[in-house]
Backbone as CSV, one residue per row, in Angstrom:
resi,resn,N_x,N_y,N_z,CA_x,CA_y,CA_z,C_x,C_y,C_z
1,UNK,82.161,72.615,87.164,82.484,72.068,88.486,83.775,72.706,88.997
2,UNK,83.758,73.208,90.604,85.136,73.762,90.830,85.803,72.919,91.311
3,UNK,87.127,73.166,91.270,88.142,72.530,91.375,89.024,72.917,92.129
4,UNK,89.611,72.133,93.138,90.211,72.203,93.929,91.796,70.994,94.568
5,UNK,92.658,71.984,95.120,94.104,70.659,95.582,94.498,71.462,96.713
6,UNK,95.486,70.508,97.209,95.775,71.083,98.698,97.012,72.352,98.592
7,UNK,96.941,73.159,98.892,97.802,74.401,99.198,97.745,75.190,97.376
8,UNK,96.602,74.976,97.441,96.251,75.876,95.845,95.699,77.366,96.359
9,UNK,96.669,78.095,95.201,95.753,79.454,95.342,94.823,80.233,94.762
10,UNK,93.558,80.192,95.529,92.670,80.062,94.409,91.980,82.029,94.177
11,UNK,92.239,82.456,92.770,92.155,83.692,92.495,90.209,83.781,92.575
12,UNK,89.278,84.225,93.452,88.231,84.697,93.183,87.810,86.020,92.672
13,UNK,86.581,85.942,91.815,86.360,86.757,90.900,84.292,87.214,91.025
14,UNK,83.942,88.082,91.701,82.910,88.461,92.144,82.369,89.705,91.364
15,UNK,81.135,89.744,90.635,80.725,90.989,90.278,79.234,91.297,89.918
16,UNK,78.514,92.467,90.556,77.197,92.587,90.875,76.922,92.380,89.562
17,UNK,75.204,91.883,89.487,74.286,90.974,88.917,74.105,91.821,88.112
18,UNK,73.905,93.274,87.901,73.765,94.015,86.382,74.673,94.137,85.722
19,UNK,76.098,94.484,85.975,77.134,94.725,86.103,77.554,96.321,86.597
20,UNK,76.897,96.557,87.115,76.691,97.648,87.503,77.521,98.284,88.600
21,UNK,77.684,99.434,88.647,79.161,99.526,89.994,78.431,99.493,91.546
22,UNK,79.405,99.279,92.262,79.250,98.648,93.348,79.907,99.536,94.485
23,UNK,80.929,100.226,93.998,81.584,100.922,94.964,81.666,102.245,94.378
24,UNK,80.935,103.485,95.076,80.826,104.436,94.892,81.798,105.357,96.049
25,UNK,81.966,105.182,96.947,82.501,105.961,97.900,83.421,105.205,98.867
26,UNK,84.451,105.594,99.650,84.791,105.280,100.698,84.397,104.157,101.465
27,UNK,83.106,104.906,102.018,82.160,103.957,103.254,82.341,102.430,102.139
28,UNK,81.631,102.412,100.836,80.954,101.192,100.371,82.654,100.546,100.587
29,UNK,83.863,100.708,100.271,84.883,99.662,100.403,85.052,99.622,101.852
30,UNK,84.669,100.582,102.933,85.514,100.123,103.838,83.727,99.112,104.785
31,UNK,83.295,99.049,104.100,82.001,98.078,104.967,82.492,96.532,104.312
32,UNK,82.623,96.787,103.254,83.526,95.482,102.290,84.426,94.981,102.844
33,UNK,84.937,96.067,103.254,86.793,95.191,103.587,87.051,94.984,104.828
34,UNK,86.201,95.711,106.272,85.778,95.124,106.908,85.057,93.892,107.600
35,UNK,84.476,93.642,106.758,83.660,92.397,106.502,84.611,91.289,106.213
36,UNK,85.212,91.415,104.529,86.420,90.447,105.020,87.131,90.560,105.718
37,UNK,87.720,91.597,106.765,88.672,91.168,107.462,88.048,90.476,108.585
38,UNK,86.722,90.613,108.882,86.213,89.437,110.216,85.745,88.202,109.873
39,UNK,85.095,88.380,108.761,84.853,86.945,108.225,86.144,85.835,108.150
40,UNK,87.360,86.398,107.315,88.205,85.604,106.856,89.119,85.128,108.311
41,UNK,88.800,86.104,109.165,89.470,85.255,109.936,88.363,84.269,111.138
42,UNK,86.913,84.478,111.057,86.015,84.022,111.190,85.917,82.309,110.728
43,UNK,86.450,82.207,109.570,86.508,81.062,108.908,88.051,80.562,108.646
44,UNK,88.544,80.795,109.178,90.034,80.919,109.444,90.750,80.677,107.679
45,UNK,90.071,81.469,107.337,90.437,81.426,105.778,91.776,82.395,105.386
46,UNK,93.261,81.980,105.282,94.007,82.841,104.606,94.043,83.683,103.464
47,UNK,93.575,85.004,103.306,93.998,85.586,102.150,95.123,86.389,101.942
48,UNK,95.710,86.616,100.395,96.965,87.273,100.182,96.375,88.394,99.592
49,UNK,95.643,88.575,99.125,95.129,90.121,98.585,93.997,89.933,98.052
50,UNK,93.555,91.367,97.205,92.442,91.724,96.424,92.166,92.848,96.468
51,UNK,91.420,93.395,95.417,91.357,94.475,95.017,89.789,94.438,94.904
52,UNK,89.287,95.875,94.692,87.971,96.455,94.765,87.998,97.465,93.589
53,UNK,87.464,97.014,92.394,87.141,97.777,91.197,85.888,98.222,91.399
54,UNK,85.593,99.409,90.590,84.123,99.827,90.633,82.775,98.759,90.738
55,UNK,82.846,97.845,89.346,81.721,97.018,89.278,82.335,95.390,89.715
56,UNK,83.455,95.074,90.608,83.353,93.871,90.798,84.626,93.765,91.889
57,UNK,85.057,92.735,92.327,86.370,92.273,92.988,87.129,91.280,92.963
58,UNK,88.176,90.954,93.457,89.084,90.305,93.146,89.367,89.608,94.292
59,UNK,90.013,88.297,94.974,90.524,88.108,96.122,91.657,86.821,95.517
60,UNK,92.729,86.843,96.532,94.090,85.690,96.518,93.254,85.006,97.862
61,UNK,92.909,84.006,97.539,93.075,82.594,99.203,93.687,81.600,99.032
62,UNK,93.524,81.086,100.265,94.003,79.742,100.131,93.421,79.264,101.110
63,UNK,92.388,78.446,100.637,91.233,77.652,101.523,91.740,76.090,102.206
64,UNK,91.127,75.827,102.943,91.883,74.384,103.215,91.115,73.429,101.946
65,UNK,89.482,73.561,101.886,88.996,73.007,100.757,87.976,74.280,100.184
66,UNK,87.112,73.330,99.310,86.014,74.369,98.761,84.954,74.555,99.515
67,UNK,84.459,73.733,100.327,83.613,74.343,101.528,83.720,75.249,102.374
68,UNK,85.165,75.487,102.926,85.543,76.695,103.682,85.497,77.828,103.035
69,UNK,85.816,77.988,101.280,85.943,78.499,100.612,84.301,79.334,100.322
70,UNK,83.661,78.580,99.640,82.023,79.124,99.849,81.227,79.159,100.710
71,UNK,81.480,78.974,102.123,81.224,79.400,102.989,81.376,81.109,103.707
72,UNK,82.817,81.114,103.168,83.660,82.265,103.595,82.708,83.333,102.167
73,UNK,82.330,83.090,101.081,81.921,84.203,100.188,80.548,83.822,100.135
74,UNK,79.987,83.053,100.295,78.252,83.194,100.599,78.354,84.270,101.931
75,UNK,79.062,84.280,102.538,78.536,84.940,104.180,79.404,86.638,103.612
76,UNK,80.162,86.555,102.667,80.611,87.882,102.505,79.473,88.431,101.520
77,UNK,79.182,87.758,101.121,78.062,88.315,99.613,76.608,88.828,100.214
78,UNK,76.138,87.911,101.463,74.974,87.558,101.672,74.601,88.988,102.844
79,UNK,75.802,89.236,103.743,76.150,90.200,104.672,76.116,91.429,104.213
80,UNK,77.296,91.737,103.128,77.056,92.982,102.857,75.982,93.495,101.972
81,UNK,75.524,92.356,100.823,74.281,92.645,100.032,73.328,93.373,101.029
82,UNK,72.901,92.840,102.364,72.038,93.286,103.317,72.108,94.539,103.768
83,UNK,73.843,94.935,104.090,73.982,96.501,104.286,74.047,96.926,103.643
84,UNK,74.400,96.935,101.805,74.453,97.696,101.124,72.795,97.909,100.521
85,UNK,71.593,97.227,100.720,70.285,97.447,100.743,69.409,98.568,101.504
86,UNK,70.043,98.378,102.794,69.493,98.628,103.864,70.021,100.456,103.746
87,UNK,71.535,100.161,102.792,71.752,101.842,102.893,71.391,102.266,101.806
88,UNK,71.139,101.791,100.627,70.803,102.043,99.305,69.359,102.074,99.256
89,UNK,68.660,101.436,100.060,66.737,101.620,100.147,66.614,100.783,98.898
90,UNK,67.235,99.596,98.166,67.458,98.751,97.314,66.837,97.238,97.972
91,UNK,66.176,96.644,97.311,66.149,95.131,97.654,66.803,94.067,96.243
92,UNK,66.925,92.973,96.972,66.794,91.972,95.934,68.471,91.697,95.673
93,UNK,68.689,90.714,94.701,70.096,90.108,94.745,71.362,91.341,94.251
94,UNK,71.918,91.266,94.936,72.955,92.281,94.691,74.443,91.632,93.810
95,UNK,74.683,90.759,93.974,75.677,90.118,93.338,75.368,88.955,92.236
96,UNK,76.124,88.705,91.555,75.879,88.213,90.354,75.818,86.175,90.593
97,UNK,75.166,85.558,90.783,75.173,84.250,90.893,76.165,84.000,92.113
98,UNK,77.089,82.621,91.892,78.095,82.343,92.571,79.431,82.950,92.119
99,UNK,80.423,83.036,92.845,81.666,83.602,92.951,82.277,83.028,91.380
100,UNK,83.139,83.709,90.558,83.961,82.664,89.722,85.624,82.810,90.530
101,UNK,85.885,81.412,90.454,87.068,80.838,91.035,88.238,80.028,90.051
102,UNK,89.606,80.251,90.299,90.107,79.413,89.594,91.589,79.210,90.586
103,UNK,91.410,78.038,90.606,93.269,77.572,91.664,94.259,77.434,90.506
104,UNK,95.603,77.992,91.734,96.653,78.059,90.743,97.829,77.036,91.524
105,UNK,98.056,76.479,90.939,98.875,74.970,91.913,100.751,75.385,92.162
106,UNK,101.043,75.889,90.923,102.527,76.598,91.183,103.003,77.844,91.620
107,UNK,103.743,77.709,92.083,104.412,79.323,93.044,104.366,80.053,91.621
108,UNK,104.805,79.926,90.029,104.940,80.852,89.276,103.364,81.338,89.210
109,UNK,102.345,80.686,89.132,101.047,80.783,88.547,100.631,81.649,89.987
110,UNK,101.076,81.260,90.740,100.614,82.078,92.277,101.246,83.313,92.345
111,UNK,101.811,83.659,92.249,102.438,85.482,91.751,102.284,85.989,90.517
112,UNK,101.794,84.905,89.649,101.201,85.745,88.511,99.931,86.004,88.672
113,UNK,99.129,85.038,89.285,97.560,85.344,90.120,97.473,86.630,90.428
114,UNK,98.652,87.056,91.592,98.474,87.779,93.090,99.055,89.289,92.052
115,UNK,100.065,89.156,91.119,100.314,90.417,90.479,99.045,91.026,89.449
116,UNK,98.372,89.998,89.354,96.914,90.350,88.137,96.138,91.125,88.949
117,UNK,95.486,90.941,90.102,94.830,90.950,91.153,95.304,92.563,91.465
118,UNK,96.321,92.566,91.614,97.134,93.673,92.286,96.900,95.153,91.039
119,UNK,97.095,94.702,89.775,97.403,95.558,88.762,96.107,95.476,88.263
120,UNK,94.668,95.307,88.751,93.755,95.522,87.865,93.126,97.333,88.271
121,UNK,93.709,97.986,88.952,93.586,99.508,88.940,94.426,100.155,88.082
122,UNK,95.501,99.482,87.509,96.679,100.000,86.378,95.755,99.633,85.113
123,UNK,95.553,98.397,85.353,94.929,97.874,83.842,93.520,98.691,83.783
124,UNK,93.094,98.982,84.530,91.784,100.610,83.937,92.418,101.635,84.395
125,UNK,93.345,102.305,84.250,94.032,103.225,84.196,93.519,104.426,84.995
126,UNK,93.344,103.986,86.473,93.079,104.219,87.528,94.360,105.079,88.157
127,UNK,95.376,104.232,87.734,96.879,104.406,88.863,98.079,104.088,87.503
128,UNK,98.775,105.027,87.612,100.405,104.210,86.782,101.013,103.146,87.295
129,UNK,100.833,102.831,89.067,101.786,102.263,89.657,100.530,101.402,90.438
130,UNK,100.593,100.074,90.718,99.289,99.459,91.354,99.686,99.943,92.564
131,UNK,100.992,100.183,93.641,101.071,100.843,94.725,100.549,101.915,95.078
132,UNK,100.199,102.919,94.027,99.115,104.172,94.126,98.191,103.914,94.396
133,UNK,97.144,102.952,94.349,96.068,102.787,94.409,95.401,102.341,96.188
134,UNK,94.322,102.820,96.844,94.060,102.791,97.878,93.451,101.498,98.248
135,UNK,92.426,101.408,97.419,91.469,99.714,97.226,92.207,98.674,96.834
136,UNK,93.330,98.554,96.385,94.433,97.107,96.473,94.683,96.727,97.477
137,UNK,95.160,97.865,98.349,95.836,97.550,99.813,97.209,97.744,99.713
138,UNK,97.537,97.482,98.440,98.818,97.268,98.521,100.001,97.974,99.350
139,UNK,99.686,99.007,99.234,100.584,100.223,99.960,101.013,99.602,101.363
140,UNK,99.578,98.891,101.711,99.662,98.500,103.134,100.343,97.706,103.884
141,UNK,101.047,96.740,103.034,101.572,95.699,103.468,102.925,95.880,104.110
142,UNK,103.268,97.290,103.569,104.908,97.989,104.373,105.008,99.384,104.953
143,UNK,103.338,99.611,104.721,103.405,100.971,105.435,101.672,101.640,106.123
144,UNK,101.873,102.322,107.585,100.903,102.393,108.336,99.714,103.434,107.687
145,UNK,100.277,104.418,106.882,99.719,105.505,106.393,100.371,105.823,105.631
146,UNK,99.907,105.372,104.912,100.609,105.249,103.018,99.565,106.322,102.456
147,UNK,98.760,106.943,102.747,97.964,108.055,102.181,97.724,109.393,103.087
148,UNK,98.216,109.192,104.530,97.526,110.726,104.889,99.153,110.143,105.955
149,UNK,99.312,111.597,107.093,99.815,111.702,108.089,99.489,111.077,109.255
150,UNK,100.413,110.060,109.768,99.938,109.198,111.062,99.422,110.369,111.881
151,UNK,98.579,109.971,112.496,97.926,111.023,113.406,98.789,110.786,115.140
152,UNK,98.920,111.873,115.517,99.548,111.878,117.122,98.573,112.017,117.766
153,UNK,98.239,111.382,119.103,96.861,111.434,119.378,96.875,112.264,120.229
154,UNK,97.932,112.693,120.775,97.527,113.754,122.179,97.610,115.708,121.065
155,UNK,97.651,115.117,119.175,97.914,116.842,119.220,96.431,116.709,118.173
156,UNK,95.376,115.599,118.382,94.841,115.621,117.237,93.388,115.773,118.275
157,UNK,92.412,116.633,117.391,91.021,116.899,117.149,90.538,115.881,117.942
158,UNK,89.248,116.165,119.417,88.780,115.221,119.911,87.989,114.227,118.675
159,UNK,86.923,114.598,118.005,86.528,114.214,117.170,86.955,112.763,116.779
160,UNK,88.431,113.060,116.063,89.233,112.199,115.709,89.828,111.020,116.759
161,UNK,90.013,111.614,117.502,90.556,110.367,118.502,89.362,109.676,118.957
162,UNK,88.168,110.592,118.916,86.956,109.323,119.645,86.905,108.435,118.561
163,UNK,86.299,108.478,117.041,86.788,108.163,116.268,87.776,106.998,115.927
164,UNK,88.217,106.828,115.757,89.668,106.274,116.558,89.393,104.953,117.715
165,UNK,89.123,105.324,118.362,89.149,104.697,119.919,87.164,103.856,119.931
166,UNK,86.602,104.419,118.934,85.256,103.711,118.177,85.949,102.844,117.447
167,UNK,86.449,102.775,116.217,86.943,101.861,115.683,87.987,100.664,116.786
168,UNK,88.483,101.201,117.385,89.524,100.051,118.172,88.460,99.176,118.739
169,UNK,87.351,99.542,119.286,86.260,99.174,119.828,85.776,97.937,119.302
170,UNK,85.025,98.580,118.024,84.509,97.939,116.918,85.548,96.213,116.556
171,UNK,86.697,96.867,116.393,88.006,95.850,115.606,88.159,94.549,117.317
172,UNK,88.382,95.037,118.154,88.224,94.214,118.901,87.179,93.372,119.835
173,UNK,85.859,94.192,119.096,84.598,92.928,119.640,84.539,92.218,118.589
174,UNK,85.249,92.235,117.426,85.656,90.981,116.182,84.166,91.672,115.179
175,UNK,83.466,92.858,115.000,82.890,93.287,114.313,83.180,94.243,113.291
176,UNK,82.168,94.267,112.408,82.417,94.927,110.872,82.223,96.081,111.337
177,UNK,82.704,97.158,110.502,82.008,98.730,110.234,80.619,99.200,109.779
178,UNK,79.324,99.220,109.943,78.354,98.984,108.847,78.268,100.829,108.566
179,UNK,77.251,100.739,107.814,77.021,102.152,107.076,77.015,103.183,108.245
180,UNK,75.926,102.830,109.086,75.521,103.905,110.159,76.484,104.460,110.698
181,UNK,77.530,103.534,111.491,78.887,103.728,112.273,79.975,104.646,111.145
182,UNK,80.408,104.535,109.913,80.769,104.560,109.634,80.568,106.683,109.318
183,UNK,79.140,106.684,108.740,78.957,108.114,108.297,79.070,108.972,109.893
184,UNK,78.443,107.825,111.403,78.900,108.696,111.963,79.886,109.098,112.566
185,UNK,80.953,108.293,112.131,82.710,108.341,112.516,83.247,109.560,111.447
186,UNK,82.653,109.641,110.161,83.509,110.612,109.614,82.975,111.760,109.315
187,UNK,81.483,111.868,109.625,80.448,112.783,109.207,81.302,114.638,109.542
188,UNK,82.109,114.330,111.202,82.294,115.664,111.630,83.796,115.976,111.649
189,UNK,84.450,115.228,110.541,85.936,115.021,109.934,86.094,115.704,108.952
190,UNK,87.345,116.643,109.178,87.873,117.806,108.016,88.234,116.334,106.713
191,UNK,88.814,116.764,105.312,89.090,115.833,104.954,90.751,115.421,105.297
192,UNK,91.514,115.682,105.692,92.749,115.307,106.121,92.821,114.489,107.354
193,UNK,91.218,114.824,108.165,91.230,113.682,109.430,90.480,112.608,108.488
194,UNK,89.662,113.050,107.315,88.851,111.777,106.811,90.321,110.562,106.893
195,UNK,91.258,111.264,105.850,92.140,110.647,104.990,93.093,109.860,106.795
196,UNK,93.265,110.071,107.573,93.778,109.353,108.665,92.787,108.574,109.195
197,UNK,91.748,108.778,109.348,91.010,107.941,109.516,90.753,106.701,109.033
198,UNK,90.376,106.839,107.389,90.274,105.663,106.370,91.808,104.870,106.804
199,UNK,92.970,105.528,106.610,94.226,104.917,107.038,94.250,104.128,108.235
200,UNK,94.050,104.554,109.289,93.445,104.080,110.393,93.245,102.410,110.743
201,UNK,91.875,102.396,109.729,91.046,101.597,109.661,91.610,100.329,108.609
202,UNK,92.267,100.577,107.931,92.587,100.125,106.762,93.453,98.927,107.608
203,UNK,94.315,99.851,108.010,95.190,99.078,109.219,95.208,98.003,110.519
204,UNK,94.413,98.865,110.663,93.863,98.060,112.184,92.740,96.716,111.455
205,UNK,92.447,96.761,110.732,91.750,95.854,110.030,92.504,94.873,109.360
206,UNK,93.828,95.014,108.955,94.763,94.271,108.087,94.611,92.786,108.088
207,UNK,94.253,92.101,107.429,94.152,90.719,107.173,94.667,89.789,106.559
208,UNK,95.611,90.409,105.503,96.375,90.222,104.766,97.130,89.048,104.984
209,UNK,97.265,87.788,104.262,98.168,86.468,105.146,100.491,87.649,104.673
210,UNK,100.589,88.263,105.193,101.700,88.897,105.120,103.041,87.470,104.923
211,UNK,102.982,86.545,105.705,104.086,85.613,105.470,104.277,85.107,104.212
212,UNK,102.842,84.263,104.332,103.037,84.287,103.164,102.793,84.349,101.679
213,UNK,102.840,85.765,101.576,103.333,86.458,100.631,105.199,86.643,100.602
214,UNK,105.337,86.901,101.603,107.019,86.949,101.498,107.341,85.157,100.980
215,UNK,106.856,84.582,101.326,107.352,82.933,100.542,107.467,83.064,99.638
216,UNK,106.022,83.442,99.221,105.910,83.699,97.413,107.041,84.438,96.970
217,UNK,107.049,85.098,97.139,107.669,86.698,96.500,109.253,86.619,97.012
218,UNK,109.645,85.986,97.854,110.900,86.179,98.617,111.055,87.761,99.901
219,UNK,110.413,88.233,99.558,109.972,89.971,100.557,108.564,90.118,100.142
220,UNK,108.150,90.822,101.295,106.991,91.987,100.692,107.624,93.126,99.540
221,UNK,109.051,93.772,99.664,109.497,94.819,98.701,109.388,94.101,97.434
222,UNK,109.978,92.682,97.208,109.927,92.499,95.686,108.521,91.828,95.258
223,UNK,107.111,92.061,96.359,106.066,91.461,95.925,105.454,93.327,95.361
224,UNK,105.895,94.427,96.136,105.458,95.182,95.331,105.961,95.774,94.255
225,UNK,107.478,95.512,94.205,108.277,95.526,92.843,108.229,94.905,91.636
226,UNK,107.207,93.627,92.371,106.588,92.627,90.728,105.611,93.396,90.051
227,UNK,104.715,93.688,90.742,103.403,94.349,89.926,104.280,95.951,89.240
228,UNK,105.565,96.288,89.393,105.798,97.374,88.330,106.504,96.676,87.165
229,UNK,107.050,95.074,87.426,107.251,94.546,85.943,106.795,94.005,84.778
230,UNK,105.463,93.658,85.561,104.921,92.726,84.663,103.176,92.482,85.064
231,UNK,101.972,92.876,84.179,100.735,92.839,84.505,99.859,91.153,85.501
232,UNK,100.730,90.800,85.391,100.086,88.974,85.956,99.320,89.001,84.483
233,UNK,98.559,87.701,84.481,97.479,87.174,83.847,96.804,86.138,84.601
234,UNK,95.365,86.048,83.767,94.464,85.380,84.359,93.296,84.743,82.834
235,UNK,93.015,83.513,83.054,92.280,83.180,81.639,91.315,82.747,82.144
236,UNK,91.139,81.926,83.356,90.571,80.999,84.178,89.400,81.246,84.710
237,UNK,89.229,82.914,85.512,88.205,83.220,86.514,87.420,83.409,86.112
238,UNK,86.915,83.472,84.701,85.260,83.807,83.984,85.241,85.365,84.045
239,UNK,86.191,86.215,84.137,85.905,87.495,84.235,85.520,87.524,82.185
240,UNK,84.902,88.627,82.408,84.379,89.115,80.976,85.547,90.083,80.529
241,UNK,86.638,89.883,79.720,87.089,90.944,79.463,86.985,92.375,78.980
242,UNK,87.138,93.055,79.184,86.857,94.756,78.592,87.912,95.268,78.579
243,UNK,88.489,96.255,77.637,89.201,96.822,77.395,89.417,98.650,77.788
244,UNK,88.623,98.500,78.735,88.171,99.693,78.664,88.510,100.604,79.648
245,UNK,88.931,101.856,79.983,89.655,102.654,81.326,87.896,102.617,82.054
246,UNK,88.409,102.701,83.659,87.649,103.329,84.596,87.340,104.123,84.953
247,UNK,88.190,105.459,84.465,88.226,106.819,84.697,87.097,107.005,84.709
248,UNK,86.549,106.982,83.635,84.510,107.671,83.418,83.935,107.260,85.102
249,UNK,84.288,105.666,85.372,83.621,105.881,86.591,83.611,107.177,87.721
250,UNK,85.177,106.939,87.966,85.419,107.928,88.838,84.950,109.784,88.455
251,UNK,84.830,109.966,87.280,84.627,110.955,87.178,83.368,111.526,86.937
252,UNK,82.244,110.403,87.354,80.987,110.471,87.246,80.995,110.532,89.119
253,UNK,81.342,109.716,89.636,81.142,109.505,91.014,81.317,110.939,91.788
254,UNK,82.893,111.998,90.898,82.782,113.521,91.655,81.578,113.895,90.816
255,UNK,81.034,114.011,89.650,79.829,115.001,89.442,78.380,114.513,90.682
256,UNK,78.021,113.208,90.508,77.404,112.587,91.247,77.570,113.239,93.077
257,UNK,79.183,112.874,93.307,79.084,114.113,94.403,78.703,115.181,94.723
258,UNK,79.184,115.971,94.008,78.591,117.265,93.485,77.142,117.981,93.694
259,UNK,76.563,116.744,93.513,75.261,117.373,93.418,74.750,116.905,94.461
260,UNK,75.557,116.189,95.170,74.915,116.017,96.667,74.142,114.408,96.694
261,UNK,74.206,113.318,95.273,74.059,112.490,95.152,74.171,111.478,95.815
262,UNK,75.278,111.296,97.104,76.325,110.122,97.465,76.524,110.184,98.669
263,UNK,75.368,110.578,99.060,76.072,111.324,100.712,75.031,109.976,101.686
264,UNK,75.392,109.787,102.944,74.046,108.600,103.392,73.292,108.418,103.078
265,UNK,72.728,107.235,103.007,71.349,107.232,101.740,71.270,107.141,100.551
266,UNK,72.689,107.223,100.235,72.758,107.103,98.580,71.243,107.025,97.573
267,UNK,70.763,108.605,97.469,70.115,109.179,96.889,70.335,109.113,95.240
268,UNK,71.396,108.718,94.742,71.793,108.133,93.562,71.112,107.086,92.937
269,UNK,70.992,105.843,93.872,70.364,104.809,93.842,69.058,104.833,94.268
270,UNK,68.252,105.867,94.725,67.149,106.474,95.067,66.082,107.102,94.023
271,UNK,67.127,107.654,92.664,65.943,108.547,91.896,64.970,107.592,91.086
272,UNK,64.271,108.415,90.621,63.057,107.841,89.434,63.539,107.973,88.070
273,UNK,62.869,107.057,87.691,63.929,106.828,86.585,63.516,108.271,85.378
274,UNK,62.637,108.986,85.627,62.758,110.285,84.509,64.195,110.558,85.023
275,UNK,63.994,110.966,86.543,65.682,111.612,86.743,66.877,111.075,86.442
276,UNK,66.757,109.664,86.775,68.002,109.106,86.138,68.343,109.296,84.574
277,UNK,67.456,109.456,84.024,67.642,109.626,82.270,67.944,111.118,82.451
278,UNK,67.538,112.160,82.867,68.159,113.921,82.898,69.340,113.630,83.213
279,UNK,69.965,113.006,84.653,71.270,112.786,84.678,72.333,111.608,84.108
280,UNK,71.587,110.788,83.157,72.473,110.054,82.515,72.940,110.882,81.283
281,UNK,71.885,111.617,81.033,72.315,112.818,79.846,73.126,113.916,80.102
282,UNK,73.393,114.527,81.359,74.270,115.206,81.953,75.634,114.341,82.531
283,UNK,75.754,113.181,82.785,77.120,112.689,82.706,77.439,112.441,81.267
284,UNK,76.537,111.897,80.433,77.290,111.991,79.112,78.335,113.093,78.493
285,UNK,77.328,114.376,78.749,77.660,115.558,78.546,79.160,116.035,79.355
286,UNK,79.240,115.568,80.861,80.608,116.057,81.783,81.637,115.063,81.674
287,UNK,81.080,114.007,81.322,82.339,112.681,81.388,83.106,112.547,80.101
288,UNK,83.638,111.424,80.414,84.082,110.595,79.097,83.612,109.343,79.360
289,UNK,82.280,109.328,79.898,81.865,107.882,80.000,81.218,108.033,78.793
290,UNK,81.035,106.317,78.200,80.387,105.629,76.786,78.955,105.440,77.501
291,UNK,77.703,105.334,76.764,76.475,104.864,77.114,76.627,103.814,78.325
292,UNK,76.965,102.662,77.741,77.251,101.572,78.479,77.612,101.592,80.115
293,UNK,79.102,102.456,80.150,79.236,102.927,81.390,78.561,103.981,82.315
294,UNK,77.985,104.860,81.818,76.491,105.699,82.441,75.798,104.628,82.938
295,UNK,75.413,103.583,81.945,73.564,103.043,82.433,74.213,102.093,83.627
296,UNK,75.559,101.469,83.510,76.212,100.844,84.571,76.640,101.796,86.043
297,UNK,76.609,102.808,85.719,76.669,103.521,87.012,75.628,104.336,87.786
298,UNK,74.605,103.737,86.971,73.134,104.403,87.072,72.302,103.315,87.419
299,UNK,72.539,102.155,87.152,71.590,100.529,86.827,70.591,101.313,86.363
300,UNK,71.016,101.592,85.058,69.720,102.747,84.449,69.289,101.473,83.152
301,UNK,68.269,101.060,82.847,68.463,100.200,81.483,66.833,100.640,81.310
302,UNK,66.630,102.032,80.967,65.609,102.795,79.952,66.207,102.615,78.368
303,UNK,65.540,102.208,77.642,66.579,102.519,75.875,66.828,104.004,75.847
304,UNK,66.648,104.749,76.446,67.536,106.109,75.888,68.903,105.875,76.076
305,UNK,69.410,104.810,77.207,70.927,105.234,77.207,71.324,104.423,76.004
């Protein structure tokens, strides 16, 4: 039974039904994080962060109760499951049951929440610094383009500014990014306009409850100066622990690129399963992924892997 008190912060813990990864590219976080940013304020639900790992996610809220609360992640689960189908040529449940949740009632337990949350791209050894990392957000909370060059709009590529001026569009009829919009906003983007772009968006999307976090933390500077002292913890959310780096993901996702795997349509999630077994045997061979993590980045479950 969940549990709930008034001004609790409750750490959610979400991860697809095989365990299988979820975010392969760009587009798949920014249709995600889009989504929460209209939903949450859709349901006038405050969040302080979260992060986007390969096979699952993370979020900081603070709901008024638990109805606002599963309301706000049935409609995030139920939404994007649909676009991520519709672009994957996939049916059927995409996420794993209901959300796991756990409230944290004290300001200490609430920055140790929000620093766990923050540092789970350090803890798979993704990033040295959780501020490196793009899918935290973190960067974002003190800076506009924390990954590419603010773009000047009168010296930049039409392309880019329509681009641009699509998204402002989008952000102010209170709508998401879905797949379609998205490949065709960056489809005819060098990658240095990709990388302003994603920035862009990241931004103009910001949802982040920013105040307060400075309560918590006393600044935003010493909320990103916590996550370089100390990992948070978490016992509560039902996550499955693993010990294990992410790297293999990512370094399956460039071969997977590579071959032209990942591009609209995610043709990845498309093959037959002879092919998936030729290329689960060829990431074995290029990665340092373990069995386990192949058939998870494959939803391959033939016994050869």
């Amino acid at each position: 039974m969940r549990r709930h008190s008034q001004n609790a912060l409750h750490h959610t813990y979400k991860i697809t039904r095989d365990r299988g990864v979820l975010f392969y590219r760009p587009s798949d976080h920014l249709v995600y994080y889009t989504l929460q940013s209209v939903l949450s304020r859709r349901h006038h639900l405050p969040v302080l962060g979260t992060s986007h790992m390969y096979t699952h996610v993370h979020e900081g809220v603070q709901p008024v109760d638990l109805r606002q609360l599963s309301a706000y992640e049935h409609d995030l689960s139920s939404i994007f499951s649909r676009e991520y189908n519709r672009e994957a040529g996939r049916k059927g449940v995409l996420f794993s049951g209901r959300f796991g949740s756990a409230p944290k009632h004290t300001d200490k337990d609430k920055r140790s929440s929000l620093i766990y949350v923050f540092n789970n791209p350090v803890e798979k050894k993704l990033v040295g610094k959780a501020v490196a990392d793009r899918w935290n957000f973190l960067a974002y909370y003190e800076h506009e383009y924390p990954f590419s060059r603010k773009p000047v709009i009168r010296y930049c590529r039409r392309r880019l500014v329509d681009a641009i001026h699509q998204v402002e569009h989008e952000f102010k009829a209170g709508r998401y990014l879905n797949y379609a919009l998205l490949h065709r906003l960056f489809g005819p983007l060098d990658p240095e306009e990709k990388e302003q772009l994603t920035d862009f968006i990241i931004q103009r999307y910001f949802f982040f409850d920013r105040k307060s976090c400075e309560e918590l933390f006393g600044s935003l500077e010493r909320m990103v100066s916590a996550t370089e002292l100390t990992t948070g913890k978490e016992f509560e959310v039902g996550e499955t622990f693993e010990p294990f780096s992410d790297i293999p993901y990512r370094e399956m996702c460039q071969v997977a690129d590579q071959y032209g795997l990942l591009g609209p349509g995610m043709a990845l999630l498309r093959l037959p399963e002879v092919r998936k077994a030729r290329l689960a045997q060829l990431l074995r061979q290029r990665t340092s992924a373990s069995d386990v993590q192949v058939a998870r980045f494959l939803h391959y479950t033939a016994p050869t892997v």
